[in-house]
BATOR-483761 format. One record per residue: residue number from 1; y, x, z of N, C-alpha, C in turn. Coordinates in Angstrom, 3 decimals, m for minus. Atoms other than C-alpha are relative to their C-alpha. Last residue first. Layout:
// BATOR-483761
+-----+----------+----------+----------+----------+----------+----------+----------+----------+----------+
! seq !     n_yy !     n_xx !     n_zz !    ca_yy !    ca_xx !    ca_zz !     c_yy !     c_xx !     c_zz !
+-----+----------+----------+----------+----------+----------+----------+----------+----------+----------+
! NUM !        Y !        X !        Z !        Y !        X !        Z !        Y !        X !        Z !
...
+-----+----------+----------+----------+----------+----------+----------+----------+----------+----------+
// end
This chain:
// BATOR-483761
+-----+----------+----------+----------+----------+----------+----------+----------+----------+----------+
! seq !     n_yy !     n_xx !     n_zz !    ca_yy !    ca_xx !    ca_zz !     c_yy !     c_xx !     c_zz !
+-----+----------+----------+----------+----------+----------+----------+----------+----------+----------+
!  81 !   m0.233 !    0.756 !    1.698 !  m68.448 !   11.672 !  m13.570 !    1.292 !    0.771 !   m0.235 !
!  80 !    0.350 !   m1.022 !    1.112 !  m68.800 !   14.304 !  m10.735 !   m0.394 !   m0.554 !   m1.174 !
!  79 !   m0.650 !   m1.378 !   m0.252 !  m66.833 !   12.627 !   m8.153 !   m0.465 !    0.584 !   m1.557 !
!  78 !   m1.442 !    0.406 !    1.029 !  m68.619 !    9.108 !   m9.443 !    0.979 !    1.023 !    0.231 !
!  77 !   m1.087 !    0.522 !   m0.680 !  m71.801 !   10.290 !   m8.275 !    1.271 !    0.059 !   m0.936 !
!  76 !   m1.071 !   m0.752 !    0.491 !  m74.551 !   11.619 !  m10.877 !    0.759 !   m0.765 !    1.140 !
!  75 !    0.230 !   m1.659 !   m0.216 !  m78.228 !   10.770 !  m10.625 !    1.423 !    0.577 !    0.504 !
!  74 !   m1.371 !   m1.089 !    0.544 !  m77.407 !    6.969 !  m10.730 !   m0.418 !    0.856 !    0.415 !
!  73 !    0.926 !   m1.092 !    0.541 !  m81.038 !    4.499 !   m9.921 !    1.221 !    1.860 !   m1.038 !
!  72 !   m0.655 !   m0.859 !    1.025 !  m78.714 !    2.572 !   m7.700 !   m1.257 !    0.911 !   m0.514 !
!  71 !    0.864 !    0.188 !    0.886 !  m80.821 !    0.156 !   m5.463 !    0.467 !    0.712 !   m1.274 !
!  70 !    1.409 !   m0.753 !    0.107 !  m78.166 !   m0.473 !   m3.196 !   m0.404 !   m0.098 !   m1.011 !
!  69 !    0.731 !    0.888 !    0.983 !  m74.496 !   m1.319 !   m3.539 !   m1.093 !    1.068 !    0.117 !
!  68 !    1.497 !    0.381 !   m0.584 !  m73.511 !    0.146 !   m0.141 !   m0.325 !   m1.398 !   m0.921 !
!  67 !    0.946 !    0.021 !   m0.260 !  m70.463 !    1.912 !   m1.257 !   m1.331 !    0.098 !    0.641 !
!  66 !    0.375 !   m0.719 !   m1.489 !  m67.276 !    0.713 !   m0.419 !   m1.818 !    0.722 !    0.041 !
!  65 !   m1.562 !   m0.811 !   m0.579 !  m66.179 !    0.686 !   m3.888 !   m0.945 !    0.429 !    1.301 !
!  64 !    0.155 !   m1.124 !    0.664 !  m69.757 !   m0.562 !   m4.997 !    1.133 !    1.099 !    0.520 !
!  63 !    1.558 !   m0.757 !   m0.246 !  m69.944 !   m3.400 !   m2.520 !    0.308 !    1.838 !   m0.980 !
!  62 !   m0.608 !   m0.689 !   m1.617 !  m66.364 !   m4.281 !   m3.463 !   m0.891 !    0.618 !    0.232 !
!  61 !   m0.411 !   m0.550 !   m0.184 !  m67.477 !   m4.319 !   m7.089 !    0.682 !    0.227 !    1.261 !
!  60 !    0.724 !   m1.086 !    0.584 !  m70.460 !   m6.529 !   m6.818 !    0.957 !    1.365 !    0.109 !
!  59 !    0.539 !   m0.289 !   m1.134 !  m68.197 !   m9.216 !   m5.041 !   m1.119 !    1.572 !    0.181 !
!  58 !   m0.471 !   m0.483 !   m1.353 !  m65.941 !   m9.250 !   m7.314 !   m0.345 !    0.468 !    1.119 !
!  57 !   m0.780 !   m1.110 !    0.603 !  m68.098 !   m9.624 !  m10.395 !    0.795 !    0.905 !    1.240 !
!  56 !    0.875 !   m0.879 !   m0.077 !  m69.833 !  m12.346 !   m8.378 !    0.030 !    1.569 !   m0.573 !
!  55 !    1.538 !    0.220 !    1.232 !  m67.114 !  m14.086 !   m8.268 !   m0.664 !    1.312 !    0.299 !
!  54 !    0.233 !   m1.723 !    1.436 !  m65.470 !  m13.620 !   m4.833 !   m1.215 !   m0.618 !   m0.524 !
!  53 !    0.622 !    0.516 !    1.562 !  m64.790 !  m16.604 !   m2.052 !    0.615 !    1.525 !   m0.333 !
!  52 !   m1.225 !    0.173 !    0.987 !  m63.897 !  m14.664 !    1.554 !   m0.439 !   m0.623 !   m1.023 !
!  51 !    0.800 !    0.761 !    1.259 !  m65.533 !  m14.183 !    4.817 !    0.915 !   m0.411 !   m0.862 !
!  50 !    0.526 !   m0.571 !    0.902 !  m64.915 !  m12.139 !    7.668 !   m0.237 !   m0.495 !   m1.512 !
!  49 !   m0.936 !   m1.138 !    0.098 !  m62.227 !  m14.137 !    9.622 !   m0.042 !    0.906 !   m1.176 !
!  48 !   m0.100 !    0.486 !    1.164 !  m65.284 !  m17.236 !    9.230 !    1.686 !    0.877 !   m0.418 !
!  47 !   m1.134 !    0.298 !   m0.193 !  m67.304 !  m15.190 !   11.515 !    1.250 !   m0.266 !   m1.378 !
!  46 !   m0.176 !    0.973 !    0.193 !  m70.769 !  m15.471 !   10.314 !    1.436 !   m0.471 !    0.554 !
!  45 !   m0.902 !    0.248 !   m0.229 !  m72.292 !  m12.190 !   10.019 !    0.735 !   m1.297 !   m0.085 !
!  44 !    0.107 !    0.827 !   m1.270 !  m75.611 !  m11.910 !    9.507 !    1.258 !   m0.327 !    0.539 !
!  43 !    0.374 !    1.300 !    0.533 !  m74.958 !   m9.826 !    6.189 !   m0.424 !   m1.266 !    0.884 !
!  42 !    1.696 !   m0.039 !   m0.909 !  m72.819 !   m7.334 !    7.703 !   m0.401 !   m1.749 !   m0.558 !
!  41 !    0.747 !   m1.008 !    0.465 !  m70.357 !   m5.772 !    5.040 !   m1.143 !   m0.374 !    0.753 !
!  40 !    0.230 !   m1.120 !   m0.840 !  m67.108 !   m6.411 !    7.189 !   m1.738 !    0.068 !   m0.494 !
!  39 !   m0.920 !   m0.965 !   m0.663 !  m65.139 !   m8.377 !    4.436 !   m0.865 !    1.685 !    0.643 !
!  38 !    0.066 !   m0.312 !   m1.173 !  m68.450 !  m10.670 !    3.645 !    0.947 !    1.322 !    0.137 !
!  37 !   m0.053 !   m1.041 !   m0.284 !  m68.300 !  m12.760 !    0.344 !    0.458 !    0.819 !    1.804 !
!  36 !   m0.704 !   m0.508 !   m0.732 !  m68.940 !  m16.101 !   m0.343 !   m0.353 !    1.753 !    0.897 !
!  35 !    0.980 !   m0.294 !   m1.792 !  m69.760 !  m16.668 !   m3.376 !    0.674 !    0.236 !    0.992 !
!  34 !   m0.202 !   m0.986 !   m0.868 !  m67.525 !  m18.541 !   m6.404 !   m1.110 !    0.407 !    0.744 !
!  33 !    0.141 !   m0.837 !    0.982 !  m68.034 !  m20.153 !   m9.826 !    0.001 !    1.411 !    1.318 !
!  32 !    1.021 !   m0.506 !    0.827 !  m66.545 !  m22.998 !   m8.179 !   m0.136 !    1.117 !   m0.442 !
!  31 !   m0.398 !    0.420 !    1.382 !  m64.440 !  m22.578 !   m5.362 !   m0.978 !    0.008 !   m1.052 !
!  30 !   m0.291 !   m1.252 !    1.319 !  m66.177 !  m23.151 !   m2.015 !    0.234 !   m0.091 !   m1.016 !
!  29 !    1.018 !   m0.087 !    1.121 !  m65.503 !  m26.334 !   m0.157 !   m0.039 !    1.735 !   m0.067 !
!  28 !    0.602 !    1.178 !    1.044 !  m63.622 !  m26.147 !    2.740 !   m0.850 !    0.768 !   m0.751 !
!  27 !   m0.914 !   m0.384 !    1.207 !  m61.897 !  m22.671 !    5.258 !    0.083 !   m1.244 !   m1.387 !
!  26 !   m0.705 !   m0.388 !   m0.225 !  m63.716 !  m23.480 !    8.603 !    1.172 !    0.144 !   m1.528 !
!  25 !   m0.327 !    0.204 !   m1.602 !  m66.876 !  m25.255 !    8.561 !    1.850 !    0.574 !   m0.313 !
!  24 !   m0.627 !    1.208 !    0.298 !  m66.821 !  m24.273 !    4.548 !    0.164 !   m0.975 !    1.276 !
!  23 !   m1.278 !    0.125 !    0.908 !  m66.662 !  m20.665 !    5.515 !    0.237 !   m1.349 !   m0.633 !
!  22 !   m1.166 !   m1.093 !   m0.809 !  m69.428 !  m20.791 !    8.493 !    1.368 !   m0.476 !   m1.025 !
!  21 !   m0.421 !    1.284 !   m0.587 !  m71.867 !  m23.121 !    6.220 !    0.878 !    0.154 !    0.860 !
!  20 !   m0.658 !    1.654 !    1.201 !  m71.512 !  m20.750 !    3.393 !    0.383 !   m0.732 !    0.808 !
!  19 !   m1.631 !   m0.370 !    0.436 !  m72.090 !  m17.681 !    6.254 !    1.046 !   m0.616 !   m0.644 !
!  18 !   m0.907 !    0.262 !   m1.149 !  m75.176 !  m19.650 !    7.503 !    1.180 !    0.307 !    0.283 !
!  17 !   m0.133 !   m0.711 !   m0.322 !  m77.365 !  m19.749 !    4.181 !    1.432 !   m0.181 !    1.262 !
!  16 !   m1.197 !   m0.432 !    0.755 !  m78.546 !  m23.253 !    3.889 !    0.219 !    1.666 !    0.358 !
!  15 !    0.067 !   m1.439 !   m0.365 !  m81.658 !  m24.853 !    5.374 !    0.859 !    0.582 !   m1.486 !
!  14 !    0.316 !   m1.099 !    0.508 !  m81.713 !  m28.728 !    4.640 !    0.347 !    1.384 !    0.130 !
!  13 !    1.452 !   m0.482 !    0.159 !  m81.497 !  m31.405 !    6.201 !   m0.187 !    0.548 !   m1.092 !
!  12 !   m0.124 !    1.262 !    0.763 !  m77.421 !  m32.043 !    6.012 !   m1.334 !    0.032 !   m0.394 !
!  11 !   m1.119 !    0.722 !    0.390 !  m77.245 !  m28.395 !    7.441 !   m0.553 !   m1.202 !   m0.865 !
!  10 !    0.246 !    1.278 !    0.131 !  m79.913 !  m26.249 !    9.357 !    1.319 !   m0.480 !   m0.830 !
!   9 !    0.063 !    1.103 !   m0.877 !  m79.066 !  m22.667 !    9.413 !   m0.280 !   m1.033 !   m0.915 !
!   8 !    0.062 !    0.801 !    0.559 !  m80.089 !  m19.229 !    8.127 !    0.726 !   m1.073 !    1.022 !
!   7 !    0.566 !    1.236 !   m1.230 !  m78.923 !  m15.832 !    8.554 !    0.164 !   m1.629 !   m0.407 !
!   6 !   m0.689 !    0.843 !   m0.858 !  m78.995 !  m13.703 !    5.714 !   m0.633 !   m0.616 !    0.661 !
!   5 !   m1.139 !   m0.682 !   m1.399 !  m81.110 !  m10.692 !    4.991 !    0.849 !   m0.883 !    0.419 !
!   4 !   m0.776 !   m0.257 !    0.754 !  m82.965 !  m12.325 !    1.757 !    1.118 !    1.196 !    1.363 !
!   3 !    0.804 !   m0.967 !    0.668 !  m86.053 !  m13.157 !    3.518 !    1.029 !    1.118 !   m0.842 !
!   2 !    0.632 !    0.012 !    1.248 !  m84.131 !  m15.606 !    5.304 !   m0.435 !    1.637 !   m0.312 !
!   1 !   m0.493 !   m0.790 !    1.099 !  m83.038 !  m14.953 !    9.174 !   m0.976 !   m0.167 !   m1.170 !
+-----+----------+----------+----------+----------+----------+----------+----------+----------+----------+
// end
């Protein structure tokens, strides 16, 4: 596991994140401009069921919906906006 919370693997010598190499194993390329995003929220996760392209816009706001976007410095919850 990277420093980052994903899990790593080997690929084409070089050390890739292991969810990328999961969703293009199974689904191709990724679209440009895209990440691949994790359905069920666990960053070790590597089932390619879980995994989806999302711009980074997209991917920021699922996190937030479901929230477990960390590192919020918000006083206020979105109830009491």
């Amino acid at each position: 596991m990277g420093s980052h919370g994903y899990g790593n693997a080997w690929c084409d010598t070089k050390v890739r994140t292991a969810h990328r190499v999961a969703y293009e194993a199974f689904h191709g390329s990724i679209p440009a401009g895209r990440q691949v995003a994790h359905a069920c929220d666990v960053r070790l996760c590597c089932n390619p069921e879980h995994l989806f392209p999302a711009t980074a816009r997209e991917n920021s706001h699922d996190a937030m919906r479901k929230g477990r976007h960390g590192g919020s410095a918000a006083k206020l919850t979105p109830d009491q906006v």
